[in-house]
N, CA, C and O atoms as a CHARMM CRD file, in Angstrom:
* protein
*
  376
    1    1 UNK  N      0.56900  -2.20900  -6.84700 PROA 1      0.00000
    2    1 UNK  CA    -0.27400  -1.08200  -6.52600 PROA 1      0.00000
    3    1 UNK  C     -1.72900  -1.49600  -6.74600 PROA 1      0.00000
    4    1 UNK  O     -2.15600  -2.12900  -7.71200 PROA 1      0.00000
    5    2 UNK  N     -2.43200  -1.03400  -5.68300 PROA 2      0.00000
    6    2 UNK  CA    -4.06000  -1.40000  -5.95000 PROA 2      0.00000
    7    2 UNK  C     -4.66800  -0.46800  -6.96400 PROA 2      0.00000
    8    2 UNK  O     -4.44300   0.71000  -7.23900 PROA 2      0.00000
    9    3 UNK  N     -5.47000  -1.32400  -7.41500 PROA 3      0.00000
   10    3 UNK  CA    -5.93100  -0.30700  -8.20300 PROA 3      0.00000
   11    3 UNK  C     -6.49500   1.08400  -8.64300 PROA 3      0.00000
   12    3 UNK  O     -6.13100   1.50100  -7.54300 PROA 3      0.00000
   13    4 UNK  N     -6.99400   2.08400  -9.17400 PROA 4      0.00000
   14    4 UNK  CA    -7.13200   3.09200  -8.86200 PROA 4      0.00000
   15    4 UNK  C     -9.02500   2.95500  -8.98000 PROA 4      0.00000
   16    4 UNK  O     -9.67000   2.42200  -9.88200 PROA 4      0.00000
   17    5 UNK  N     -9.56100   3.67300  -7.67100 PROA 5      0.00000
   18    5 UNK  CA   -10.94900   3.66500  -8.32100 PROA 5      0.00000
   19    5 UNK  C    -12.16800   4.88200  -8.71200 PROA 5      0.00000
   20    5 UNK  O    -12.85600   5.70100  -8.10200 PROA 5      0.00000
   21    6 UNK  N    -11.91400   4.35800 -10.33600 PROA 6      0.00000
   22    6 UNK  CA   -13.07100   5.37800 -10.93500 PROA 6      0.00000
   23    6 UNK  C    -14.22700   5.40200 -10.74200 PROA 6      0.00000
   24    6 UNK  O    -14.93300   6.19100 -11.37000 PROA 6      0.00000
   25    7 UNK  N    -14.73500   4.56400  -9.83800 PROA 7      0.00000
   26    7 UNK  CA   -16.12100   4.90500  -9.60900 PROA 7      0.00000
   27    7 UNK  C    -16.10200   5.82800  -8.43800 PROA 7      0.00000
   28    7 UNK  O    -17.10400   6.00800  -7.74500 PROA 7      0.00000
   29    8 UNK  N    -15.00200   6.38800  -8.22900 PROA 8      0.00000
   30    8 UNK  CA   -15.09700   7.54400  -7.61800 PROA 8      0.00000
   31    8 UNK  C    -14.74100   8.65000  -7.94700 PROA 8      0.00000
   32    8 UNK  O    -13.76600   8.48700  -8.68100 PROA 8      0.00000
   33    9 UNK  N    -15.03300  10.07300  -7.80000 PROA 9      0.00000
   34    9 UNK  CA   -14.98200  11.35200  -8.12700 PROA 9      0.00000
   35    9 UNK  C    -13.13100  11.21900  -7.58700 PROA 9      0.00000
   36    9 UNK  O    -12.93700  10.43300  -6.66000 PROA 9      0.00000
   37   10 UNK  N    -11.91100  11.94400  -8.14700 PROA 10     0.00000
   38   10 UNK  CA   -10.82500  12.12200  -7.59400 PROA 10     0.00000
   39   10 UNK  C    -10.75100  13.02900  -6.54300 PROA 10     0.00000
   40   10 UNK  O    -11.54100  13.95300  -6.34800 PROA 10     0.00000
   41   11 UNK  N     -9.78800  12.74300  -5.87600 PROA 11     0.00000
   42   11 UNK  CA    -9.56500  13.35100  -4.41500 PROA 11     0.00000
   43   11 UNK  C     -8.78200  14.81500  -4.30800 PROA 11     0.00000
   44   11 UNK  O     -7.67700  14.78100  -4.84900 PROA 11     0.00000
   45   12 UNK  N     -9.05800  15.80900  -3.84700 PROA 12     0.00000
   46   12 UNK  CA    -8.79200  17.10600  -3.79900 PROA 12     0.00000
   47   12 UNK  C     -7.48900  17.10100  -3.66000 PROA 12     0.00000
   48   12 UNK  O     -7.09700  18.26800  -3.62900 PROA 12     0.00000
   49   13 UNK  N     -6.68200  16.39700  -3.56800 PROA 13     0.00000
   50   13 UNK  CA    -5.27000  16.28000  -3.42300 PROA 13     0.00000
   51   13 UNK  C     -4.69500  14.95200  -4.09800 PROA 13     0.00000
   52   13 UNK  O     -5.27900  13.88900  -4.30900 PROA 13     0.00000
   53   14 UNK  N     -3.03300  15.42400  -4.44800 PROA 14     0.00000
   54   14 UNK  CA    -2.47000  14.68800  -5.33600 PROA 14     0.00000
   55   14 UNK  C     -2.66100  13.32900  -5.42400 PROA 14     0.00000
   56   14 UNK  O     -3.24300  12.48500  -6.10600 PROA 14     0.00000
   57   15 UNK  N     -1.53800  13.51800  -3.92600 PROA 15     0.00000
   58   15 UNK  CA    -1.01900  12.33000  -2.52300 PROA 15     0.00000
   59   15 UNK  C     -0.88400  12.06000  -1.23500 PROA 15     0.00000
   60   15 UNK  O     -0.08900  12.70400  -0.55000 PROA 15     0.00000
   61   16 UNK  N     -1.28500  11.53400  -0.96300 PROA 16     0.00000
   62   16 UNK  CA    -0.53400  10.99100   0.77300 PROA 16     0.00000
   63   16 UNK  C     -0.34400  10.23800   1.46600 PROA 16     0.00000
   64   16 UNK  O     -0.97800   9.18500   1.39800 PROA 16     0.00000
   65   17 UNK  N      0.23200  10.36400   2.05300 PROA 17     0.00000
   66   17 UNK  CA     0.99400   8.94000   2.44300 PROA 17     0.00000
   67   17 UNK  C      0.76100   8.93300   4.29000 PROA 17     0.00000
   68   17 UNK  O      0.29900   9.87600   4.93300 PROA 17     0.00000
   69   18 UNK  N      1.23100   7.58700   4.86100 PROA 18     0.00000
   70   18 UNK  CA     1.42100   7.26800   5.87000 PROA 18     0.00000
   71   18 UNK  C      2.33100   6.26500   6.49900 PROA 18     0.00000
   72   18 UNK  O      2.58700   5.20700   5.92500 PROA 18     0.00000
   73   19 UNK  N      2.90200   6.62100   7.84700 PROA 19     0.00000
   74   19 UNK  CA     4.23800   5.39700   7.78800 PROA 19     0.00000
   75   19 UNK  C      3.30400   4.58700   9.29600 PROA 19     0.00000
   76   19 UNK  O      3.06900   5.11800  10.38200 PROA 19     0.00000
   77   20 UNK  N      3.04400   3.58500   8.96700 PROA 20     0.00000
   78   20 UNK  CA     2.62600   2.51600  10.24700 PROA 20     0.00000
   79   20 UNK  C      2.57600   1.34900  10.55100 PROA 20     0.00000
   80   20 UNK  O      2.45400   0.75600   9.48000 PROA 20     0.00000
   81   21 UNK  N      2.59300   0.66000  11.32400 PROA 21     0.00000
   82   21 UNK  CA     3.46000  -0.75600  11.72600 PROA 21     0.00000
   83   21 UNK  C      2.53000  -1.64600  11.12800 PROA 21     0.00000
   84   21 UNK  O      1.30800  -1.52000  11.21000 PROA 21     0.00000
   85   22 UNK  N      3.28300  -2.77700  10.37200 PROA 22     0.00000
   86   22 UNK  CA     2.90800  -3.61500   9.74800 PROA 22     0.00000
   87   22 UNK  C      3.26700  -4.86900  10.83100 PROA 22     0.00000
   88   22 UNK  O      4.35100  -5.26100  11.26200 PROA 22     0.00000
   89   23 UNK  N      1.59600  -5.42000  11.13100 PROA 23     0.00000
   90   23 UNK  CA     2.09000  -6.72100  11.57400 PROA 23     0.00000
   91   23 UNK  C      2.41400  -8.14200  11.06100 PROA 23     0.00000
   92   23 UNK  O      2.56600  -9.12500  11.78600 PROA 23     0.00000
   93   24 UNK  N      2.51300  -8.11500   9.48900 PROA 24     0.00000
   94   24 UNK  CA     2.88400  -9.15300   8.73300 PROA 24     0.00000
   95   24 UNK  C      4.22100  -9.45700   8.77900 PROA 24     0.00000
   96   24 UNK  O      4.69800 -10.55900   9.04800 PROA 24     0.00000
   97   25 UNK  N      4.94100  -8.22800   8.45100 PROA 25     0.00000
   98   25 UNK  CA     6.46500  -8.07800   8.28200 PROA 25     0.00000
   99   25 UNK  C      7.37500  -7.64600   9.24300 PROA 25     0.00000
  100   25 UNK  O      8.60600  -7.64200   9.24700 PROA 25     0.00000
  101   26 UNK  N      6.30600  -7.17600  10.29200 PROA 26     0.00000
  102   26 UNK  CA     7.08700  -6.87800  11.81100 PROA 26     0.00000
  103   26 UNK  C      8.09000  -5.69300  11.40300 PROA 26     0.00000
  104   26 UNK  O      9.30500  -5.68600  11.60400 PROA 26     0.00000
  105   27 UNK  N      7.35000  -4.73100  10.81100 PROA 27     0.00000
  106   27 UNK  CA     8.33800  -3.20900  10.30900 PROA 27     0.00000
  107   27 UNK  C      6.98000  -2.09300   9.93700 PROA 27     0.00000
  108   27 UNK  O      5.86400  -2.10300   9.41600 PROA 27     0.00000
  109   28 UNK  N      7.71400  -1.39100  10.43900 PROA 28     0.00000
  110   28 UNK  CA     6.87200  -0.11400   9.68000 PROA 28     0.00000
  111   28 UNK  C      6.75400  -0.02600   8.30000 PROA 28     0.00000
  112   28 UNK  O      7.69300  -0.50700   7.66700 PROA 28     0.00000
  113   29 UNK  N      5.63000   0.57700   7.53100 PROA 29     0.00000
  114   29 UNK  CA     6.05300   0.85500   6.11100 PROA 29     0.00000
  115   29 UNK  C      5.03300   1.76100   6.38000 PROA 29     0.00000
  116   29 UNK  O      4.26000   2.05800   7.29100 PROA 29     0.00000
  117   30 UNK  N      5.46500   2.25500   4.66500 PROA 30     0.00000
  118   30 UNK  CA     5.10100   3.78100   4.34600 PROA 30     0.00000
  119   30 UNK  C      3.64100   3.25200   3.31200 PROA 30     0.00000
  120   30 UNK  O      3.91400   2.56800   2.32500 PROA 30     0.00000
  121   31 UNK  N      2.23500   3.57300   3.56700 PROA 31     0.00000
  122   31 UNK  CA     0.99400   3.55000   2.72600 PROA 31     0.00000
  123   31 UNK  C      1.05900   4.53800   1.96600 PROA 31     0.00000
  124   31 UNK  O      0.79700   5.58800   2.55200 PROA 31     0.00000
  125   32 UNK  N      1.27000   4.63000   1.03500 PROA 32     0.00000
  126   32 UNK  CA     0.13700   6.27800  -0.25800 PROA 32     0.00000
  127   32 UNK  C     -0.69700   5.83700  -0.81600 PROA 32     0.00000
  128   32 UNK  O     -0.83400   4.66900  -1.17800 PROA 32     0.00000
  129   33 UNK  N     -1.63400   7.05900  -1.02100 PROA 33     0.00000
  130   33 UNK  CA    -2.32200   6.86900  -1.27400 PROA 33     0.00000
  131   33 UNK  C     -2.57200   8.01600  -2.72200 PROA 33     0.00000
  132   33 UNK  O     -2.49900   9.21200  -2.43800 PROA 33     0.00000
  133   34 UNK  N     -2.80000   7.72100  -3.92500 PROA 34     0.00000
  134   34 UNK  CA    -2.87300   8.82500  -5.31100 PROA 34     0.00000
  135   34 UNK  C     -4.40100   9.34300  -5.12700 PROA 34     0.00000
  136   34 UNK  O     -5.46600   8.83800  -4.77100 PROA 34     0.00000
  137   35 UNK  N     -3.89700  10.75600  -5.60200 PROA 35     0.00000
  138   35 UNK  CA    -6.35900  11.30100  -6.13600 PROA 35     0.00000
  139   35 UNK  C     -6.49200  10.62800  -6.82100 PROA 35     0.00000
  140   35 UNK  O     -7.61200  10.74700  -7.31700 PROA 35     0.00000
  141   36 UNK  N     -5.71900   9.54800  -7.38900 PROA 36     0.00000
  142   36 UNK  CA    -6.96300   8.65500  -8.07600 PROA 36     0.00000
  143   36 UNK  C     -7.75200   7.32200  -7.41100 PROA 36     0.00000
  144   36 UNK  O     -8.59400   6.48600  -7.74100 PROA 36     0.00000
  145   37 UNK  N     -6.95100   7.66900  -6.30000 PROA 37     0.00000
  146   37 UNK  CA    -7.52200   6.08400  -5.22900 PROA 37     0.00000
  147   37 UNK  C     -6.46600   4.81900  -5.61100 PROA 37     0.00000
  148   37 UNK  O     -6.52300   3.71800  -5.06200 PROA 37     0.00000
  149   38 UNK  N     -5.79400   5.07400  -6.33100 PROA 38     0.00000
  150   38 UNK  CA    -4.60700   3.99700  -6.26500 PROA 38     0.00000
  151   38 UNK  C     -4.14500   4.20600  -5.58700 PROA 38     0.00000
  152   38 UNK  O     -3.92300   5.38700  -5.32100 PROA 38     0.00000
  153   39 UNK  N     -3.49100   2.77300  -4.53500 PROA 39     0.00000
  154   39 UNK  CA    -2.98200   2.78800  -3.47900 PROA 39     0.00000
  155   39 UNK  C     -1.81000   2.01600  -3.55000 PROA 39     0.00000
  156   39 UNK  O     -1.77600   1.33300  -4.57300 PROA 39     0.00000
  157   40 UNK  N     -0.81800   1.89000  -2.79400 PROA 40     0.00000
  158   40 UNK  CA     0.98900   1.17300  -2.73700 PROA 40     0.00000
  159   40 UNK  C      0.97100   1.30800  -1.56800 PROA 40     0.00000
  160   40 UNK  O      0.24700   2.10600  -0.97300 PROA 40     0.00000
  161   41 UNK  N      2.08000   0.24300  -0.86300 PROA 41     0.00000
  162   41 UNK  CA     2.81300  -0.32100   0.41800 PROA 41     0.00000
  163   41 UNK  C      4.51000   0.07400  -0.29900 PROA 41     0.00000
  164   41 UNK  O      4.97500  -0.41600  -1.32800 PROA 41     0.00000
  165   42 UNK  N      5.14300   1.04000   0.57200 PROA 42     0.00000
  166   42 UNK  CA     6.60000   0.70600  -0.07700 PROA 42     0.00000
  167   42 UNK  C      7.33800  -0.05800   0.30700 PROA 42     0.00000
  168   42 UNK  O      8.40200  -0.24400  -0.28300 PROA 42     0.00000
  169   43 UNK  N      6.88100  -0.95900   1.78600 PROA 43     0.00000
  170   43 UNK  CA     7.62900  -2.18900   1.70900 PROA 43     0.00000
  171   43 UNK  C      7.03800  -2.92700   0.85800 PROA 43     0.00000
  172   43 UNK  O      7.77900  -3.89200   1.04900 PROA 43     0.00000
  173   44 UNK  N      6.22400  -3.34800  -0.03900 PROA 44     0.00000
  174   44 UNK  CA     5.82300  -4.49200  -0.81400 PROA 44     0.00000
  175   44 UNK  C      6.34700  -4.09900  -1.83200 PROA 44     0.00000
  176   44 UNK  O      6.51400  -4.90300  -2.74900 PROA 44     0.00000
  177   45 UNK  N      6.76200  -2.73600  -1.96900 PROA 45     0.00000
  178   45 UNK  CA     6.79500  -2.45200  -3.73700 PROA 45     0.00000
  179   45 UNK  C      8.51100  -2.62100  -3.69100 PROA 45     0.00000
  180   45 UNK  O      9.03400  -3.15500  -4.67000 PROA 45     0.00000
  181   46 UNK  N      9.38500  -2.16300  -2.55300 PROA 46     0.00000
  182   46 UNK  CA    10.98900  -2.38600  -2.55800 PROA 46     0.00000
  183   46 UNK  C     11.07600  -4.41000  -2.47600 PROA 46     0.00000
  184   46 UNK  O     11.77100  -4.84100  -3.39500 PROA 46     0.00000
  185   47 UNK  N     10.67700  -5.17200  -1.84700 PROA 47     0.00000
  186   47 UNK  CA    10.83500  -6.45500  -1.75600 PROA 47     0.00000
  187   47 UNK  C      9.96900  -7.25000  -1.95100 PROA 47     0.00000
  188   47 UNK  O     10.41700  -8.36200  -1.67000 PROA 47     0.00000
  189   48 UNK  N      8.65100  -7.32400  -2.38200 PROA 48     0.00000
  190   48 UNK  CA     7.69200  -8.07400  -2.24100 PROA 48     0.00000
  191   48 UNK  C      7.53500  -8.09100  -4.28800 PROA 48     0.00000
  192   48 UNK  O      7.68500  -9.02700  -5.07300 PROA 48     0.00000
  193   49 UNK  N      7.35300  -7.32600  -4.41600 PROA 49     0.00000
  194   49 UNK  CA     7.39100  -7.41100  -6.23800 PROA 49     0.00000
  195   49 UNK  C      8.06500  -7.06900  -6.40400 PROA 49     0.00000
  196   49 UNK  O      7.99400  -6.79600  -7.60200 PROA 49     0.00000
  197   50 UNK  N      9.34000  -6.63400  -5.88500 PROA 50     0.00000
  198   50 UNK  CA    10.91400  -6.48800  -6.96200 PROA 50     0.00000
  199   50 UNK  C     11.71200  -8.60200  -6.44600 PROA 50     0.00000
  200   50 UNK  O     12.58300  -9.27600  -6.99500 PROA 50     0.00000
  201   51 UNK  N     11.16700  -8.77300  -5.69800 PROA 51     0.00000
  202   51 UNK  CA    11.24500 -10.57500  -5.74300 PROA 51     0.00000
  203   51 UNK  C     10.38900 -11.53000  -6.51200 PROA 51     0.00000
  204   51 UNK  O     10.75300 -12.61800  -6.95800 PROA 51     0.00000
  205   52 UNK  N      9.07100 -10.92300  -6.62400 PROA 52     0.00000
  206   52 UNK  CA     8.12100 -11.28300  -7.81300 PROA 52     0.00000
  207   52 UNK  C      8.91200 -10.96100  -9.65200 PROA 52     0.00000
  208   52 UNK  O      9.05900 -11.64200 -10.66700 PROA 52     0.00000
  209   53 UNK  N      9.25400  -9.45700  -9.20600 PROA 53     0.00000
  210   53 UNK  CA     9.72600  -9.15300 -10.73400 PROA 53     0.00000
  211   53 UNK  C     10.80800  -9.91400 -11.16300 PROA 53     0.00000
  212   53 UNK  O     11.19600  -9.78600 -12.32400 PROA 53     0.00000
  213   54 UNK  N     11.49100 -10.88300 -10.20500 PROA 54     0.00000
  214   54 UNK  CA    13.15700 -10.80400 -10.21500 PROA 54     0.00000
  215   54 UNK  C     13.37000 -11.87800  -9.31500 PROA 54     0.00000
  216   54 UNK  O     14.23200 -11.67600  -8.46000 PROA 54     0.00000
  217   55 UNK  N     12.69000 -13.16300  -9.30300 PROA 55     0.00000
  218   55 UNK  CA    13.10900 -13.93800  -8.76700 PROA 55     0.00000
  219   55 UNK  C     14.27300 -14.58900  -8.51800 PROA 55     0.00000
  220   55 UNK  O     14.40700 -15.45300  -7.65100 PROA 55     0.00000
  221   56 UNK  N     15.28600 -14.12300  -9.39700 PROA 56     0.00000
  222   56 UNK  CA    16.21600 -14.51300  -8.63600 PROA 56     0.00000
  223   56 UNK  C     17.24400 -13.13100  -8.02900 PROA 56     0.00000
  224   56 UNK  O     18.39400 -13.07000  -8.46400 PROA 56     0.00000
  225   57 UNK  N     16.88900 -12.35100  -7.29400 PROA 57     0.00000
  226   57 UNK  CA    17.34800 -10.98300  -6.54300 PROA 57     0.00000
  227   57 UNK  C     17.56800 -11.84200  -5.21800 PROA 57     0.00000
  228   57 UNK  O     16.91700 -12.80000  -4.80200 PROA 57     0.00000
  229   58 UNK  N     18.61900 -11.24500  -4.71500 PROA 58     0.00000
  230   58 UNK  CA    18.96400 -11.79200  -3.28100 PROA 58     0.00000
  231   58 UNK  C     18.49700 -10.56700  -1.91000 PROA 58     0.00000
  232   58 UNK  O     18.43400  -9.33800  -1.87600 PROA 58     0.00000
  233   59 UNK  N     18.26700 -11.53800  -1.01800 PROA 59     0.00000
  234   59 UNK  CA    17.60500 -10.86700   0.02700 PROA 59     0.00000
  235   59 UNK  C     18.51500 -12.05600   1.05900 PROA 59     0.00000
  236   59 UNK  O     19.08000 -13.14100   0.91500 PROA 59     0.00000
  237   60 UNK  N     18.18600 -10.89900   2.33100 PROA 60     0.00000
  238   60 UNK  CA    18.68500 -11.20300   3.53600 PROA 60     0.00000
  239   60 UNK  C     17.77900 -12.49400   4.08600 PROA 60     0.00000
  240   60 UNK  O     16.87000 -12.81400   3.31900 PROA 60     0.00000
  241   61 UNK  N     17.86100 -13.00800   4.88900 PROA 61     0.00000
  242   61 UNK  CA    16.96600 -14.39200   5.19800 PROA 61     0.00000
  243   61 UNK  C     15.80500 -13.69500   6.33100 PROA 61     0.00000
  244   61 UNK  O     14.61500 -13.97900   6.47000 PROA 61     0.00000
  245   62 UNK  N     16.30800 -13.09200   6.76700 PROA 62     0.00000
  246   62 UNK  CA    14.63900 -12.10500   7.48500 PROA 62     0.00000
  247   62 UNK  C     13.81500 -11.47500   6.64100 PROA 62     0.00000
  248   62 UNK  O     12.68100 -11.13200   6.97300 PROA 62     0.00000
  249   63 UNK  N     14.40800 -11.23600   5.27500 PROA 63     0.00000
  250   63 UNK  CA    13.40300 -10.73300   4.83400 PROA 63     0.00000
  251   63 UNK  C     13.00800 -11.43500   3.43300 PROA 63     0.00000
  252   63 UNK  O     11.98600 -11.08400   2.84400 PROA 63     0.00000
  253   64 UNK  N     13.68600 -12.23800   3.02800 PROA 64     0.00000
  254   64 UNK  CA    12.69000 -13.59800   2.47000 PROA 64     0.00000
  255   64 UNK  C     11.67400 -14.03800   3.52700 PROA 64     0.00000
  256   64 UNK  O     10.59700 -14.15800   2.94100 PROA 64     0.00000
  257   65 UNK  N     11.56900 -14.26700   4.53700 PROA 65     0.00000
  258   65 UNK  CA    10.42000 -14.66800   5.68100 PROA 65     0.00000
  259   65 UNK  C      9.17200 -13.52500   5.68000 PROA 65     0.00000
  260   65 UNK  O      7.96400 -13.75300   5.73900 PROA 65     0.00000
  261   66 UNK  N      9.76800 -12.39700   5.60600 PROA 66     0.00000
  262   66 UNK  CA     8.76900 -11.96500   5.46100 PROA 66     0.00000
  263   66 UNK  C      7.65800 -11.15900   4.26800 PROA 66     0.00000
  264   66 UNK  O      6.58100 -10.56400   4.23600 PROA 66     0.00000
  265   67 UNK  N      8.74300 -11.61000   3.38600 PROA 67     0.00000
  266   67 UNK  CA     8.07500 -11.45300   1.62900 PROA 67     0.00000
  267   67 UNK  C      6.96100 -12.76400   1.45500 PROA 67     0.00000
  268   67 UNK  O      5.96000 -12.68500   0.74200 PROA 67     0.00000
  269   68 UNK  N      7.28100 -13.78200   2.12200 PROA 68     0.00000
  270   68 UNK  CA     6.69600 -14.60200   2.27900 PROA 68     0.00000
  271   68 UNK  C      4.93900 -14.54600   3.30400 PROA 68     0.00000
  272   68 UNK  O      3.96300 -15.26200   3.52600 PROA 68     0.00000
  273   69 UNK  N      5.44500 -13.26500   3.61200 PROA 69     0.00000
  274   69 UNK  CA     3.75700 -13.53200   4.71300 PROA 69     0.00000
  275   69 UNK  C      3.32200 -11.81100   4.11800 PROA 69     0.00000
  276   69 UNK  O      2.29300 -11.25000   4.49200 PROA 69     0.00000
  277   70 UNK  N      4.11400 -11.31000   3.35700 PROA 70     0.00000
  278   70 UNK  CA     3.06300  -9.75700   3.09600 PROA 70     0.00000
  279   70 UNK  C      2.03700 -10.59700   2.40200 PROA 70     0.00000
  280   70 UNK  O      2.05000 -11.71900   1.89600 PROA 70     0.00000
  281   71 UNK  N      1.01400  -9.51900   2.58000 PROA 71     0.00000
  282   71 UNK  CA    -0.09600  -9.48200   1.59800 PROA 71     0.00000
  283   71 UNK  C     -0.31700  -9.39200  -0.00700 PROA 71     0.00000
  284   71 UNK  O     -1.18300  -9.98200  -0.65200 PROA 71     0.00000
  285   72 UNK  N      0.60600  -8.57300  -0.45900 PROA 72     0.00000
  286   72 UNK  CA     0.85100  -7.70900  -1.72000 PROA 72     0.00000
  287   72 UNK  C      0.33400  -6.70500  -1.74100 PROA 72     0.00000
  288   72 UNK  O      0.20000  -6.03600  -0.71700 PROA 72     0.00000
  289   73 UNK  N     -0.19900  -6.23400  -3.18000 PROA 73     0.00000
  290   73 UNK  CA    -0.71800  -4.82800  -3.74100 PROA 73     0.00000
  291   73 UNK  C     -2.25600  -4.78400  -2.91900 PROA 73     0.00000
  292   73 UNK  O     -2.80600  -3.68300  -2.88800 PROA 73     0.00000
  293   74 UNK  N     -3.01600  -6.05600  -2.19900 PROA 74     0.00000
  294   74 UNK  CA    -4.02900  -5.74600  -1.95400 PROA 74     0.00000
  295   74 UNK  C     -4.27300  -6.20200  -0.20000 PROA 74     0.00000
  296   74 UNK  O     -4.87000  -7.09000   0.40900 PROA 74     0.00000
  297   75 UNK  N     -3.52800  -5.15800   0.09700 PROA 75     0.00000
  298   75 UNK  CA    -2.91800  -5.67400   1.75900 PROA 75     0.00000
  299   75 UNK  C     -4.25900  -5.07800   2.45900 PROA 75     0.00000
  300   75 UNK  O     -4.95600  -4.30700   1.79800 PROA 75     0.00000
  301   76 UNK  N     -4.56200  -5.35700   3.53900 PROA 76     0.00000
  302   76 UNK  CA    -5.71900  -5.06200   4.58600 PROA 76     0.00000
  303   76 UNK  C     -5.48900  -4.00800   5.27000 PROA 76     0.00000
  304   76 UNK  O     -6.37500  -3.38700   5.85800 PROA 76     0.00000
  305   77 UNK  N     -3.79400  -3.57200   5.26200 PROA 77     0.00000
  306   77 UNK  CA    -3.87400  -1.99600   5.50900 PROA 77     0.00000
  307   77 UNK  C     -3.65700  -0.63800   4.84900 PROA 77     0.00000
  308   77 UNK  O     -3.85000   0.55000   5.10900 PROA 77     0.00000
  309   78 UNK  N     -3.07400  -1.52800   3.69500 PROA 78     0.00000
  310   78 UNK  CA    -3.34500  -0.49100   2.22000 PROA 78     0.00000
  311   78 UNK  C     -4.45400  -0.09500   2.27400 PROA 78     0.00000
  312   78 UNK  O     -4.70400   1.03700   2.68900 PROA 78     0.00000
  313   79 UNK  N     -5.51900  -1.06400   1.80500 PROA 79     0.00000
  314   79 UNK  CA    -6.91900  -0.99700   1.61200 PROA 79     0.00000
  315   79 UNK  C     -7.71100  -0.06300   2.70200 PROA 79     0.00000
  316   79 UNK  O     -8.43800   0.87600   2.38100 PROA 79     0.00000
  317   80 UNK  N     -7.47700  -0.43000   3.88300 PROA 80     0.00000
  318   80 UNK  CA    -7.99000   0.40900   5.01000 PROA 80     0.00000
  319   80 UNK  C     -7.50700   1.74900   5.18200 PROA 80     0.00000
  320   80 UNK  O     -8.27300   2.50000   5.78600 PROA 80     0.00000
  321   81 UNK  N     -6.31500   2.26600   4.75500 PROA 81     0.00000
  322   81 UNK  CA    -6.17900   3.68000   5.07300 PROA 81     0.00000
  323   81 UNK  C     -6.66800   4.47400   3.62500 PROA 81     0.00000
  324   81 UNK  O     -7.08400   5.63100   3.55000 PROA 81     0.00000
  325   82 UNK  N     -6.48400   3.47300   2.47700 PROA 82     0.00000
  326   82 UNK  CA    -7.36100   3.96800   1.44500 PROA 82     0.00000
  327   82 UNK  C     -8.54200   4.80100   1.79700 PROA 82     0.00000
  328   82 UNK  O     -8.69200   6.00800   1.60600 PROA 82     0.00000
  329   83 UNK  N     -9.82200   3.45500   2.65900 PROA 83     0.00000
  330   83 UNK  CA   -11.12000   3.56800   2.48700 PROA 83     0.00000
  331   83 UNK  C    -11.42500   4.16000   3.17200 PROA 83     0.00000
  332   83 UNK  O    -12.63400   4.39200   3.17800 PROA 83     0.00000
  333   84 UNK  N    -10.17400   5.11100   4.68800 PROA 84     0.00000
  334   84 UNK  CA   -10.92800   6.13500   5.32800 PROA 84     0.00000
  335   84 UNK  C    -10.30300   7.25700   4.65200 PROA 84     0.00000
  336   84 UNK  O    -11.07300   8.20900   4.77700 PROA 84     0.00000
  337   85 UNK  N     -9.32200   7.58000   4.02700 PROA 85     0.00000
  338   85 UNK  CA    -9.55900   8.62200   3.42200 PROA 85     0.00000
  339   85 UNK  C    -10.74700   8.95400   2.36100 PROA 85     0.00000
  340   85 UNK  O    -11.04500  10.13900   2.21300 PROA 85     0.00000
  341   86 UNK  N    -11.39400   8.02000   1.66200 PROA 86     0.00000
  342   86 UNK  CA   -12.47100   8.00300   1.22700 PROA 86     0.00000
  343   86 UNK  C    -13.23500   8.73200   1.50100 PROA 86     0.00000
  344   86 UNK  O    -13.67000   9.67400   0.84000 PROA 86     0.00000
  345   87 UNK  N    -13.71300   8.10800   3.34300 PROA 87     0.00000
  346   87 UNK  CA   -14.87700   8.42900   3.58300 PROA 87     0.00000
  347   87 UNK  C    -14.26600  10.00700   3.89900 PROA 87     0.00000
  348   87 UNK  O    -14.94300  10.93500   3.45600 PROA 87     0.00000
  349   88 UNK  N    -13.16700  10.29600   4.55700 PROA 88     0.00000
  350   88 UNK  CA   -13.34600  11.18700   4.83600 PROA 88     0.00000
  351   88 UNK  C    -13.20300  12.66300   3.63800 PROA 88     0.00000
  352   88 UNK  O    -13.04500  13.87600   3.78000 PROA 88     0.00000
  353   89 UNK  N    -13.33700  11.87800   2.66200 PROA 89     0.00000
  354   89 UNK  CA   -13.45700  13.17200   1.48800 PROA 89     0.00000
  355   89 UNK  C    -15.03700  13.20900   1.32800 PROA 89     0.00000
  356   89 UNK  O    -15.65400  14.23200   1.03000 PROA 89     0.00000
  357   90 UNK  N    -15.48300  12.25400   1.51000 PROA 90     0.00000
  358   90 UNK  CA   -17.00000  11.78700   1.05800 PROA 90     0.00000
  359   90 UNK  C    -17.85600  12.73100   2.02500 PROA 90     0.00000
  360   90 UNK  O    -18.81000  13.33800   1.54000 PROA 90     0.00000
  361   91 UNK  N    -17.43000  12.92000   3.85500 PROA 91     0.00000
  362   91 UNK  CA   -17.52400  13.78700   4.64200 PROA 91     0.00000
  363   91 UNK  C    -17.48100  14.99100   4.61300 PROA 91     0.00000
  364   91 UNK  O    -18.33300  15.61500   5.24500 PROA 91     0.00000
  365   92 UNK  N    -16.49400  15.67100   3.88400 PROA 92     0.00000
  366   92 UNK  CA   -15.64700  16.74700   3.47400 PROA 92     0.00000
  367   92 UNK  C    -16.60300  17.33300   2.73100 PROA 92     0.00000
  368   92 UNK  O    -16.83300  18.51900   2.96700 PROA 92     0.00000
  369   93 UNK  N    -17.36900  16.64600   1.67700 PROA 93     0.00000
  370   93 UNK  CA   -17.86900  17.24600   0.14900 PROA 93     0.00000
  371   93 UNK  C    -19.78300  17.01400   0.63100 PROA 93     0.00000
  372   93 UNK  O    -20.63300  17.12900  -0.25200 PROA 93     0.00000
  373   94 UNK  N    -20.09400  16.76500   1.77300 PROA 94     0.00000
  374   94 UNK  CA   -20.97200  16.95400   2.33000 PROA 94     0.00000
  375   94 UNK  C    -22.06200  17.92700   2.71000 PROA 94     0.00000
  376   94 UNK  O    -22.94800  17.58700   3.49500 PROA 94     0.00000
């Protein structure tokens, strides 16, 4: 999970999430996002660090390949649906 960030005021709402195609892993996954600005991928968090936590956990061979090319906790589309909900609270409180 990315981190949460306090240099920002928290967000008028809990959580939320989004499900959209990942082109690393060639699958959809689900983004949330917390009011505290911490952010998660639940494909990274079901196989990507439960293979980190647990190296020796077995996986299918498609998806060792593609634990191998996620990003992790600080993925480029985590981060990006983060930073427009951001702005768009930043908009909001305008």
């Amino acid at each position: 999970m990315a981190e949460a960030r306090t240099d920002l005021a928290p967000a008028g709402w809990q959580i939320t999430a989004t499900t959209t195609s990942c082109d690393r892993v060639g699958d959809y996954v689900t983004v949330m996002v917390h009011g505290d600005w911490a952010c998660s991928c639940t494909w990274c968090s079901r196989y990507k660090l439960a293979a980190t936590d647990n190296p020796g956990k077995k996986f299918a061979r498609d998806v060792r390949a593609k634990i191998a090319r996620c990003q992790g906790p600080d993925c480029r589309i985590v981060l990006a649906y983060r930073d427009k909900l951001i702005a768009e609270e930043a908009a909001a409180h305008k």
